[in-house]
C-alpha positions in Angstrom: -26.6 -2.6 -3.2 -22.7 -2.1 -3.0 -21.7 1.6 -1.9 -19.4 3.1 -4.3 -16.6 5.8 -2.7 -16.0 8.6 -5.3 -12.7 10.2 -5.2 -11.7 13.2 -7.2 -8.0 12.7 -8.0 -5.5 16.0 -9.0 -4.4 14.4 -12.1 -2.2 17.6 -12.9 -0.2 17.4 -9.4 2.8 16.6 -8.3 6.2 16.1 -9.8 5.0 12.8 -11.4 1.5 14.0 -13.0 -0.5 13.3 -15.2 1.5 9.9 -15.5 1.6 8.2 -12.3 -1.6 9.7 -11.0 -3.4 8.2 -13.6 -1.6 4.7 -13.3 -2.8 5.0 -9.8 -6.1 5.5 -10.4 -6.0 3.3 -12.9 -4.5 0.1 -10.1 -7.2 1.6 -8.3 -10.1 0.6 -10.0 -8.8 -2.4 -11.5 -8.4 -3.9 -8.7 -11.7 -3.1 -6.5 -15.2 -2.4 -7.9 -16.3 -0.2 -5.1 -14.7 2.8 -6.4 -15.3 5.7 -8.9 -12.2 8.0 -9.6 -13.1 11.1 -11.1 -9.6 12.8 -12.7 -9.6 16.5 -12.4 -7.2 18.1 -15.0 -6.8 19.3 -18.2 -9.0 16.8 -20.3 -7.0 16.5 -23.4 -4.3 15.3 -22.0 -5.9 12.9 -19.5 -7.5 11.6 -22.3 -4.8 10.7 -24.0 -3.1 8.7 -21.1 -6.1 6.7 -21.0 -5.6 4.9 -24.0 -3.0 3.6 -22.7 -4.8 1.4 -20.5 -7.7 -1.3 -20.0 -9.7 -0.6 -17.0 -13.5 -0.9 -16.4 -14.5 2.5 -18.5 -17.7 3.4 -15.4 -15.4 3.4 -12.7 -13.2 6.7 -14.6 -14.9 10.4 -15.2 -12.7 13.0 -16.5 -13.7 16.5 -15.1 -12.2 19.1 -17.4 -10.1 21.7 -15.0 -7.8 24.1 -17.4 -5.4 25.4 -15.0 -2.8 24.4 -13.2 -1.6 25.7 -9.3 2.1 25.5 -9.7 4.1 24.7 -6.9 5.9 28.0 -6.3 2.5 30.2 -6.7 0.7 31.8 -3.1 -1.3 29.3 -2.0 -4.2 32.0 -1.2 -3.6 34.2 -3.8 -3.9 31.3 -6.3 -6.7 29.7 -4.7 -8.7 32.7 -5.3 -8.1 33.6 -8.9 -7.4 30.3 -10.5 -11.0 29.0 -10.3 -10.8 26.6 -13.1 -7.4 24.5 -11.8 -7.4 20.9 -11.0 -7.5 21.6 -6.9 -10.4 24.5 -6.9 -12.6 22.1 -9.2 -11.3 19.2 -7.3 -12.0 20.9 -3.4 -15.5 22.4 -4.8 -16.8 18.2 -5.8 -16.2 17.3 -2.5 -17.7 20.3 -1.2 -20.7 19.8 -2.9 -21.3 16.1 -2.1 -20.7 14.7 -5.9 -17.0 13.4 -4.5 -16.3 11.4 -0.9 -12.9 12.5 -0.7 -10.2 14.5 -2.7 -6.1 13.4 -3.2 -3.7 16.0 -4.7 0.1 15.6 -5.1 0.3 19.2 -5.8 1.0 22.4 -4.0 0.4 21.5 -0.1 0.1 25.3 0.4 -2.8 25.5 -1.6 -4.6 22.4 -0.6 -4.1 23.6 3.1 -5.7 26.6 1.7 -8.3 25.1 -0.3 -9.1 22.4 2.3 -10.3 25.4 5.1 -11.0 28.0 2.5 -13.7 25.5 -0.2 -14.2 22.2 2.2 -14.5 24.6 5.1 -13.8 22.9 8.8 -16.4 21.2 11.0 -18.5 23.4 13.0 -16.7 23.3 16.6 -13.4 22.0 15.1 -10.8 24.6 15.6 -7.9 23.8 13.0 -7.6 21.0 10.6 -4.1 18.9 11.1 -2.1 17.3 8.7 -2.0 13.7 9.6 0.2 10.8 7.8 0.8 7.6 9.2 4.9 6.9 9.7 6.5 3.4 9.8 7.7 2.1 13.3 9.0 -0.9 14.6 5.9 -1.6 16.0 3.7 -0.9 13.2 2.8 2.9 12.4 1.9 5.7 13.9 -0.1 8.9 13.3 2.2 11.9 13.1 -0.7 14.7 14.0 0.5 18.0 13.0 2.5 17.6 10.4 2.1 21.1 8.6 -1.1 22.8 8.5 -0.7 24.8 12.1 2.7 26.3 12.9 1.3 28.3 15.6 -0.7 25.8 17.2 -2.3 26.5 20.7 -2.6 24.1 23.7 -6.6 23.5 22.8 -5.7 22.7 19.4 -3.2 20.2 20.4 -5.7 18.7 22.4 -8.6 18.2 19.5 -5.7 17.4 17.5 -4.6 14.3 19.8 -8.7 13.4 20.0 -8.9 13.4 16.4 -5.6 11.1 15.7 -7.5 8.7 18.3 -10.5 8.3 16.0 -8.4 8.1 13.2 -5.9 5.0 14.4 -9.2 3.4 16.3 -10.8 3.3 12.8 -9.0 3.2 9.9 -5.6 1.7 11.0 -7.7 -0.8 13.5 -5.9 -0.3 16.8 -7.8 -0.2 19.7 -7.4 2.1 22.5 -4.3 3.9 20.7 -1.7 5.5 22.9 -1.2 8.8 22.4 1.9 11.2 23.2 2.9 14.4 23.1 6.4 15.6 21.7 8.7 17.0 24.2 12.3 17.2 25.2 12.6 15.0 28.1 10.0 12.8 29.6 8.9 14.5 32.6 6.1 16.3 32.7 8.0 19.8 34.0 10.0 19.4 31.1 9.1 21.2 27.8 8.7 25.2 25.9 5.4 27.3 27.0 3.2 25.7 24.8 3.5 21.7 25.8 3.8 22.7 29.4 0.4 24.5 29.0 -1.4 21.2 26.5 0.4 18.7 28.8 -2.5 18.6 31.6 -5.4 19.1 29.5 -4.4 16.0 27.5 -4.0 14.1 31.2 -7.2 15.5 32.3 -8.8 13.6 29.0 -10.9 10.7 29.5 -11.4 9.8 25.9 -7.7 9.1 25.1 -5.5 7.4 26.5 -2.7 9.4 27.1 0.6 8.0 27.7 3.1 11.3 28.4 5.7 13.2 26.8 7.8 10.9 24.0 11.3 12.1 22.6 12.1 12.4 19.6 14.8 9.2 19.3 11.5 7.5 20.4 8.9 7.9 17.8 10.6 4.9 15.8 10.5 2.2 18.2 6.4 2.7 17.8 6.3 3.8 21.7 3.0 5.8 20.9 0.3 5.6 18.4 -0.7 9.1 18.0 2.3 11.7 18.0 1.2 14.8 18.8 3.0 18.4 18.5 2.1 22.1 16.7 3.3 21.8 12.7 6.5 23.1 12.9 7.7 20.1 15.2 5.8 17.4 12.9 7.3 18.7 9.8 10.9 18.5 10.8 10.5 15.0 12.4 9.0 13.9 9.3 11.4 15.3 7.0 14.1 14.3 8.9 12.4 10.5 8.9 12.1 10.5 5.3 15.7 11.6 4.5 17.3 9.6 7.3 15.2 6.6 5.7 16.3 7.0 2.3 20.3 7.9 3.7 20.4 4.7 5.3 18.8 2.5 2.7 21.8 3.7 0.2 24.0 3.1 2.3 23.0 -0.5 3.0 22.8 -1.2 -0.9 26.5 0.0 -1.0 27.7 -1.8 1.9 25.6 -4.9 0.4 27.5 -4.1 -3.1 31.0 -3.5 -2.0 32.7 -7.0 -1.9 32.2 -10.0 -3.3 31.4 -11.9 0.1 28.6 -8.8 0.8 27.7 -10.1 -2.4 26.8 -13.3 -1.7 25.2 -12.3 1.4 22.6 -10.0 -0.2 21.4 -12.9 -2.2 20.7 -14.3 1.0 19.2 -12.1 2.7 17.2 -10.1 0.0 13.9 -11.8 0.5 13.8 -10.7 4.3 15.4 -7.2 4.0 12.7 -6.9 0.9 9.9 -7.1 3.6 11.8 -4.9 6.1 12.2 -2.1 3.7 8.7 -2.9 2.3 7.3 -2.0 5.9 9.4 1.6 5.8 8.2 2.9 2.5 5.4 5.8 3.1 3.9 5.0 0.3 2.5 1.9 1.2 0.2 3.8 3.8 -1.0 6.4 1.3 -1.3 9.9 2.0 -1.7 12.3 4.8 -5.4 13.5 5.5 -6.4 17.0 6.8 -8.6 15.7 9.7 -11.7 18.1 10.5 -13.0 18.9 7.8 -17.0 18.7 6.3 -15.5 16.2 3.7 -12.1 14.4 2.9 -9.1 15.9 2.0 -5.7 13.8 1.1 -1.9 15.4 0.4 0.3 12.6 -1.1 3.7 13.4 -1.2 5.0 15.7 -4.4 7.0 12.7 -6.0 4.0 10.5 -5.1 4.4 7.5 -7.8 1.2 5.5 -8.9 1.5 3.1 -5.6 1.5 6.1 -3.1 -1.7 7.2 -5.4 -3.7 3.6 -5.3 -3.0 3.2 -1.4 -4.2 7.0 -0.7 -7.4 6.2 -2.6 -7.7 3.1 -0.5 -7.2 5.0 2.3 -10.5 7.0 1.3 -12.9 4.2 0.8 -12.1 3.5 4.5 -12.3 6.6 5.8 -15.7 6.7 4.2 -17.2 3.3 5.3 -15.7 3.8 9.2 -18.2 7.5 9.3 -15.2 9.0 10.6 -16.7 12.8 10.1 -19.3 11.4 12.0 -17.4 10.3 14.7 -15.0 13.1 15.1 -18.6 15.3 15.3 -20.0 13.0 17.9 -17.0 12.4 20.1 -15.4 16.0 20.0 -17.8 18.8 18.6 -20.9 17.5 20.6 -19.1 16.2 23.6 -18.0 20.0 24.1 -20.8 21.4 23.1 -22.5 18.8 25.8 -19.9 19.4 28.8 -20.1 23.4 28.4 -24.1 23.7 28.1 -23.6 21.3 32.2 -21.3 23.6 33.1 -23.6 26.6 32.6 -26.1 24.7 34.7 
């Protein structure tokens, strides 16, 4: 019997919503018959985008949620009180088993939030990190934090460089994934309090294969799978990725468009730079999971369109069938737990 993977899907977040998260869902199903997408919003109006479309009517639920977390509301404040929005409804299906995983394009404050506060964290897992996958020349890499932890400490960098390991093993298929730390200079000396004080723990693990410090002007070349640094660091390099990206693309499309000649050359070259840039666009690897949690929790980005919404839901059906929960219990929470009951021997 096939396994289905139910997602509950924020239909109500994000710059783009309802429109493009329901075309996503919608790509979603249509094109693979292993998933259920259950849209959490305010029903009339999900309703009504429905019509719209043809899709196979089994693989769509509509859970009615009334309210709405805006962007600029307290995460906490509005986790608590609005019971009935899309993300409270949407956190609460996963928690109770009737969802696999849950993807939101709204307020990352209050899915943060909502993620620890409804999902709750793995027994033994210290923080949850925000992880998304970045394009490099050599493929991608996991960017692990990216915003949940802003005062990280050194032994939540290290489950944090564990849990990206799993992670890029599983889902993203590479075996025996490097994994670095950020830092200001390569050598190992180098560095402010806290990766001077996470630098040897990572070296003294034997379940990763830690490669050293990487700089910044590094991270694109692919030089390390799994990134690794407290959520202030990760969310500058990944903004700064982003808008570099999109500044440079411009400009090429303007230099491309600015004679006649350039012209001509663009016709050439357009199917090849088509696959280049294809290879750079986040949304081709979906959203970025909170890793450590008792169920699955996605944050697109807040102009996610319907592609960035398919892929993410992609993302969860293989999260699901490679038990990575499971794994991140097995390899980090009961290897601890395992290592400090020999030591009390």
């Amino acid at each position: 019997m096939q396994k289905i993977t139910v997602v509950a899907l924020d239909a109500m977040g994000g710059d783009n919503a309802p429109q493009e998260a329901i075309k996503g869902a919608i790509d979603a199903v249509n094109a693979r018959d292993d998933i259920k997408v259950l849209l959490v919003g305010q029903q009339s109006i999900i309703e009504k985008e429905l019509e719209k479309y043809s899709y196979p009517r089994e693989q769509i639920e509509v859970v009615d949620a009334p309210e709405v977390i805006e962007m600029a509301e307290p995460p906490v404040m509005a986790i608590r009180k609005k019971k009935e929005s899309s993300i409270v409804i949407g956190m609460n299906l996963v928690k109770k088993k009737n969802a696999d995983a849950f993807v939101s394009a709204g307020s990352s404050g209050a899915v943060l939030v909502g993620g620890q506060i409804i999902v709750g964290r793995i027994r033994g897992i210290e923080r949850p990190p925000l992880a998304p996958l970045i394009p490099t020349e050599k493929g991608v890499s996991l960017l692990i934090d990216c915003g949940a932890n802003v005062d990280a400490r050194a032994s939540h960098l290290v489950q944090f460089a564990k849990m990206g390991s799993i992670y890029m093993e599983n889902v993203v298929g590479i075996k025996n994934p490097k994994v670095a730390i950020v830092n200001i200079g390569a050598e190992e000396e180098k560095g402010n309090a806290l990766v001077k004080e996470t630098f040897p723990l990572l070296k003294e693990c034997e379940d990763i294969n830690f490669v050293g410090s990487i700089e910044a002007r590094d991270i694109p070349n692919g030089y390390a799978d799994v990134i690794v640094c407290e959520a202030f660091t990760g969310n500058v390099i990944l903004k700064l990725y982003e808008g570099l990206s999109s500044t440079l693309l411009r400009v090429v499309k303007k230099g491309l468009m600015s004679t006649l000649r350039s012209k001509l050359g663009a016709l050439l070259v357009k199917p090849a730079l088509k696959k280049t840039l294809k290879a750079f666009d986040a949304s081709e690897y979906g959203g970025a999971p909170l890793l450590g949690l008792n169920g699955l929790v996605v944050k697109t980005h807040g102009s996610s369109k319907a592609k960035e919404i398919t892929n993410s839901i992609f993302q969860c059906v293989t999260f699901k069938e490679q038990c990575i929960n499971e794994k991140i219990k097995e390899r980090i929470v009961d290897n601890s737990t395992k290592e400090e009951l020999s030591k009390d021997k």
